[in-house]
C-alpha positions in Angstrom: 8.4 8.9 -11.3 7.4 10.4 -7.9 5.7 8.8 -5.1 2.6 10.2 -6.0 2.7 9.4 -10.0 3.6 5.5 -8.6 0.5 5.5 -6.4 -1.6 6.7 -9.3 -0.2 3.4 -11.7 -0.7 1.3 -8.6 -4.4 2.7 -8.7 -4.9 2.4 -12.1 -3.6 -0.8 -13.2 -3.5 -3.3 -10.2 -5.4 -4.2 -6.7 -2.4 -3.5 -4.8 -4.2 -0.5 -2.8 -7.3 -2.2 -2.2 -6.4 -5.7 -1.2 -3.9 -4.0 1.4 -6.8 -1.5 2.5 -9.3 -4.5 3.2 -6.8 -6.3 5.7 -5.5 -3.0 6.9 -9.3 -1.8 7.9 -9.9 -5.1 9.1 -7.0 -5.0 11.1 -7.3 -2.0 12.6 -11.4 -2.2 13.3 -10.3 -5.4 15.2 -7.8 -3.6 17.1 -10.2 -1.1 17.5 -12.9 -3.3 18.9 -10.1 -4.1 21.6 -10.3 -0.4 22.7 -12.5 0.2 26.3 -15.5 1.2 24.6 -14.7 5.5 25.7 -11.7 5.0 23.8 -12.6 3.5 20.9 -12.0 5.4 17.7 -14.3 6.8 15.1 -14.4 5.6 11.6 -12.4 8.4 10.4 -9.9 7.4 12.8 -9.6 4.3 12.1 -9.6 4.7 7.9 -6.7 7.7 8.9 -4.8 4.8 10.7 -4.9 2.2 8.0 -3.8 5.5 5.0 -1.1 5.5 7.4 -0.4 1.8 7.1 -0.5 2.0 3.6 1.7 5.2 2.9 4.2 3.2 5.0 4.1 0.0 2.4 4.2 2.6 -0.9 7.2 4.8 0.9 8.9 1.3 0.7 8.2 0.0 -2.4 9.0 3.7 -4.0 12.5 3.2 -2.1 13.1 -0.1 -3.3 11.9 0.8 -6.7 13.8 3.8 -6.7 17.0 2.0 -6.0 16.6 -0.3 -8.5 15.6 1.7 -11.6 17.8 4.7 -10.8 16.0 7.0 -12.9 12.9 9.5 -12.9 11.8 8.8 -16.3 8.2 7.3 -16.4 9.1 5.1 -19.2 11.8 3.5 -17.3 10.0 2.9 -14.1 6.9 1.2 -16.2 9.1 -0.9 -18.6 11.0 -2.2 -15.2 8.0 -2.9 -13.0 6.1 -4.7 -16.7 9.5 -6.6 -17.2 9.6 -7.6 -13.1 6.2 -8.6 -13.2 6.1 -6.2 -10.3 2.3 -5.9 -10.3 1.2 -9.3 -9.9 4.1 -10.0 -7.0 2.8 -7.0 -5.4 -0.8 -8.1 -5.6 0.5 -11.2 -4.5 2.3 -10.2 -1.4 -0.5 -8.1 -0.2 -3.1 -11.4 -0.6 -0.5 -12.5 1.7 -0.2 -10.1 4.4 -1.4 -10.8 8.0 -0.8 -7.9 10.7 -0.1 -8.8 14.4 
């Protein structure tokens, strides 16, 4: 599996995405809102800065998951991350997040 396959299975069968995307946005509007109003960005910017943040969390899941499964074979990545109950500590983690 490939970064971009894993991202896809993220997509389809959890929240993981979208529950980091909310805080991320939030985040990043927040610190946004900090910004001397002729510097503040423009939604694009700010969705652009918080794709970042995410690509950033994926790159280290796919490292870590990587490591551990050693293999490229879809079938092996998806019976690891079903038997690891990766999913739901993923989702879990990203409930969890707070930025600073």
């Amino acid at each position: 599996m490939d970064k971009e396959e894993l991202l896809e299975y993220l997509k389809t069968n959890s929240g993981v995405k979208d529950k980091f995307m909310e805080k991320a946005l939030d985040y990043q509007n927040e610190k946004n809102q900090k910004r001397p109003f002729a510097k503040r960005w423009n939604e694009t910017k700010v969705e652009r800065a918080a794709d970042k943040m995410f690509n950033t969390v994926l790159d280290n899941i796919f490292d870590k998951l990587k490591s551990a499964i050693k293999s490229s074979d879809n079938k092996k990545w998806i019976m690891f991350v079903e038997e690891n109950n990766v999913l739901e500590d993923l989702e879990d983690s990203m409930s969890e997040i707070t930025f600073e």
